[in-house]
Backbone bond lengths (Angstrom), bond angles and torsions (degrees), N, CA, C in turn:
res aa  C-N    CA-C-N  psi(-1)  N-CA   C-N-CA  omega(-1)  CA-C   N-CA-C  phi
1 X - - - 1.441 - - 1.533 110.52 -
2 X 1.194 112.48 -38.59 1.595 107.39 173.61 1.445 124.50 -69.50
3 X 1.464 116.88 -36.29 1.286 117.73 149.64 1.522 150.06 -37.90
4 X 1.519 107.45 -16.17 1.594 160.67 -169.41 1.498 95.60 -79.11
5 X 1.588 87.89 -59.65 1.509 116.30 -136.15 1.716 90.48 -68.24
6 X 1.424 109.14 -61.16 1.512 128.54 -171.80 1.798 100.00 -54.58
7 X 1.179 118.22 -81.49 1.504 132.08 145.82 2.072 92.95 33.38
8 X 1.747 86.13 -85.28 1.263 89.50 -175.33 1.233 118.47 -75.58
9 X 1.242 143.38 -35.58 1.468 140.95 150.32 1.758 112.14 -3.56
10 X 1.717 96.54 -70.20 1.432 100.53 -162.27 1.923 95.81 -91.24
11 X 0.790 122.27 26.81 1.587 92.82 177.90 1.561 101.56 -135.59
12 X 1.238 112.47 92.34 1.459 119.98 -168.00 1.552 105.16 -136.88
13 X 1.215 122.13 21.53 1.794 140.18 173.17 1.527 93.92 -57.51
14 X 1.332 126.00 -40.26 1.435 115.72 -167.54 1.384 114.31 -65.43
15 X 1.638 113.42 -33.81 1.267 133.68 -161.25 1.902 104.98 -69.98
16 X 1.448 109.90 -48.93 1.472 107.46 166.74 1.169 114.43 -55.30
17 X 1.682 131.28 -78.56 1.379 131.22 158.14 2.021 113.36 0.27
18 X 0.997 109.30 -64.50 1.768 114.82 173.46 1.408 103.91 -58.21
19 X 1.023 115.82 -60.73 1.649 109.99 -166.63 1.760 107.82 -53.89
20 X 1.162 107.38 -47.09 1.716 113.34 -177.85 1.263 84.47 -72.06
21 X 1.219 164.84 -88.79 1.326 143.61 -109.28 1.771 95.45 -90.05
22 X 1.019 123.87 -26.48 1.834 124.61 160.56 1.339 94.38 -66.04
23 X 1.007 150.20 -102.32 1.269 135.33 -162.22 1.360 122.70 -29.80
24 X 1.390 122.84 -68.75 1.551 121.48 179.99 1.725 107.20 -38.39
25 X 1.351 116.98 -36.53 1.746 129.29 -176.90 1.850 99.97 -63.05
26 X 1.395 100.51 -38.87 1.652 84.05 -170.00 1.619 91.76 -82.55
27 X 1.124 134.44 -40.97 1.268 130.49 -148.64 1.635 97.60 -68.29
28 X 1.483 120.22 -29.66 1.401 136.54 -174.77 1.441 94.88 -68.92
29 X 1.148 121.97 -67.89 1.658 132.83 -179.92 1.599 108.00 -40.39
30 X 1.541 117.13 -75.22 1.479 111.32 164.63 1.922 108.81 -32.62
31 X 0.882 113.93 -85.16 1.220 100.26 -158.62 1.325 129.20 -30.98
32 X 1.626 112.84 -51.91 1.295 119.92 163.91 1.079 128.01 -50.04
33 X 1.176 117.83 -25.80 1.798 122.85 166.51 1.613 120.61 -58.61
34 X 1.623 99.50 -32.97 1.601 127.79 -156.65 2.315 74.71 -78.10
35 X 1.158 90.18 -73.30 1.501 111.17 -150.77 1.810 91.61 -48.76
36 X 1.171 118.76 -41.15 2.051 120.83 176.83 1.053 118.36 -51.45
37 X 2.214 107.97 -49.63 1.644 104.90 177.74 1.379 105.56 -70.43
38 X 1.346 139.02 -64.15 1.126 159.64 -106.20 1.594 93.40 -119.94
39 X 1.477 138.85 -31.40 1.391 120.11 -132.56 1.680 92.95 -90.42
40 X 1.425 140.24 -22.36 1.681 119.30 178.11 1.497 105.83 -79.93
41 X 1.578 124.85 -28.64 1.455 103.31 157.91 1.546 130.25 -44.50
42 X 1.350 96.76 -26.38 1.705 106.80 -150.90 1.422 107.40 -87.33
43 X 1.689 111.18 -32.41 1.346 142.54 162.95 1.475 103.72 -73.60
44 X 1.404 135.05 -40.48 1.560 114.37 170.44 1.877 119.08 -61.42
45 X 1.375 96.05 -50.38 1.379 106.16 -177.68 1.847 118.57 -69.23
46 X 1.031 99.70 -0.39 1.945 111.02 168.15 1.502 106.73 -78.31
47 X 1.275 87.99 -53.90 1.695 120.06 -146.76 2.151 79.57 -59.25
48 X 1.639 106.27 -71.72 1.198 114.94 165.92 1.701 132.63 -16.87
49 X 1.404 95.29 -58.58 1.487 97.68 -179.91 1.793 110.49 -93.45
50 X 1.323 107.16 19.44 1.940 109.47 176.80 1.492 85.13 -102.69
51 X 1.516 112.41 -39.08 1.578 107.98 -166.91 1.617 108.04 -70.25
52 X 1.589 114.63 -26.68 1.691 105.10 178.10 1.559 116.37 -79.54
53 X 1.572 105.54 -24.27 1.361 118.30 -161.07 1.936 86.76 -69.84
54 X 0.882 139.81 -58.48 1.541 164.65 -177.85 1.586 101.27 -46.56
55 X 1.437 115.62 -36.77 1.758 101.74 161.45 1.705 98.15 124.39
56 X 1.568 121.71 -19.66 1.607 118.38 151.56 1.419 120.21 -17.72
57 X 1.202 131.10 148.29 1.423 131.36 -167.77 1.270 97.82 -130.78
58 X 1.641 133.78 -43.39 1.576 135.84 174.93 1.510 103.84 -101.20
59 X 1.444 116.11 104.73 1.517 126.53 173.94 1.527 115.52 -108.47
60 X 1.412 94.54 121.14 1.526 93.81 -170.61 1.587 124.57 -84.56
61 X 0.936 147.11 67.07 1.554 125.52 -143.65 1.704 114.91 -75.85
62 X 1.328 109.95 15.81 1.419 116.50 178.27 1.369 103.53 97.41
63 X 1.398 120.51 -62.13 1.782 117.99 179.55 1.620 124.58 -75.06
64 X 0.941 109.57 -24.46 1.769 127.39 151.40 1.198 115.12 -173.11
65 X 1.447 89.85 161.01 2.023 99.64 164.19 1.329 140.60 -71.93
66 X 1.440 116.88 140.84 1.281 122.98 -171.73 1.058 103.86 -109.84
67 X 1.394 123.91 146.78 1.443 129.33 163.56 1.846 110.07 -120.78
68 X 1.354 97.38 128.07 1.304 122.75 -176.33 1.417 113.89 -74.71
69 X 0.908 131.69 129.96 1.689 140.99 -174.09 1.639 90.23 -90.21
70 X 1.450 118.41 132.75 1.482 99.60 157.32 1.534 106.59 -100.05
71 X 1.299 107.12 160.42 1.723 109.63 -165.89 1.590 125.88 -96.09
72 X 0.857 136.77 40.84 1.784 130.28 -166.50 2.198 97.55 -62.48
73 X 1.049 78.39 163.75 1.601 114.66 169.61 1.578 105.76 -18.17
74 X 1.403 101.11 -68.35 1.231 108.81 -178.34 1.714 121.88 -91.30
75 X 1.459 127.66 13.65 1.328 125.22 150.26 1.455 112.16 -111.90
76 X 1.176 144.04 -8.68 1.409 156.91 133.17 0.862 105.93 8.55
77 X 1.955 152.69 -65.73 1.119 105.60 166.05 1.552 120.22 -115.93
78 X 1.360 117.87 52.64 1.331 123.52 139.92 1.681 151.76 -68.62
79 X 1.148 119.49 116.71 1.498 121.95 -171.42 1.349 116.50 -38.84
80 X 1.389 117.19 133.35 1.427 114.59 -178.33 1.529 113.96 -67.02
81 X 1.184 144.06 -28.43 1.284 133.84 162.05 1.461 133.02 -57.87
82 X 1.356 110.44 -10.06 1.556 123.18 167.63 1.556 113.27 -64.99
């Protein structure tokens, strides 16, 4: 019986294993919550910055318009809102 006893003492590997797999579940859950409210903003504003990265000058991001500075030599280091 004491052998039993110890047995269960030391064999508690399952118990970590559970705790991470509850966690990874909420962290899975949050996200998807994040990605339902949030995800066509999240998909406009990609979509937006592939279209400036690509050389577009009027980028729309859905909530207003941006206007793109194009950059030569001599506006290089000027702020894009100028």
């Amino acid at each position: 019986m004491n052998k039993s006893v110890q047995n269960l003492r030391t064999n508690k590997k399952g118990q970590g294993m559970t705790e991470y797999i509850i966690i990874v579940a909420l962290i899975a859950i949050a996200a998807i919550g994040v990605i339902t409210i949030f995800g066509d903003d999240i998909r406009k504003l990609f979509g937006a910055s592939a279209n400036a990265l690509a050389g577009e000058t009027n980028v729309t991001t859905g909530a207003k318009k941006a206007n793109v500075m194009t950059k030569t030599l001599k506006t290089f280091g000027m702020d894009n809102a100028g």
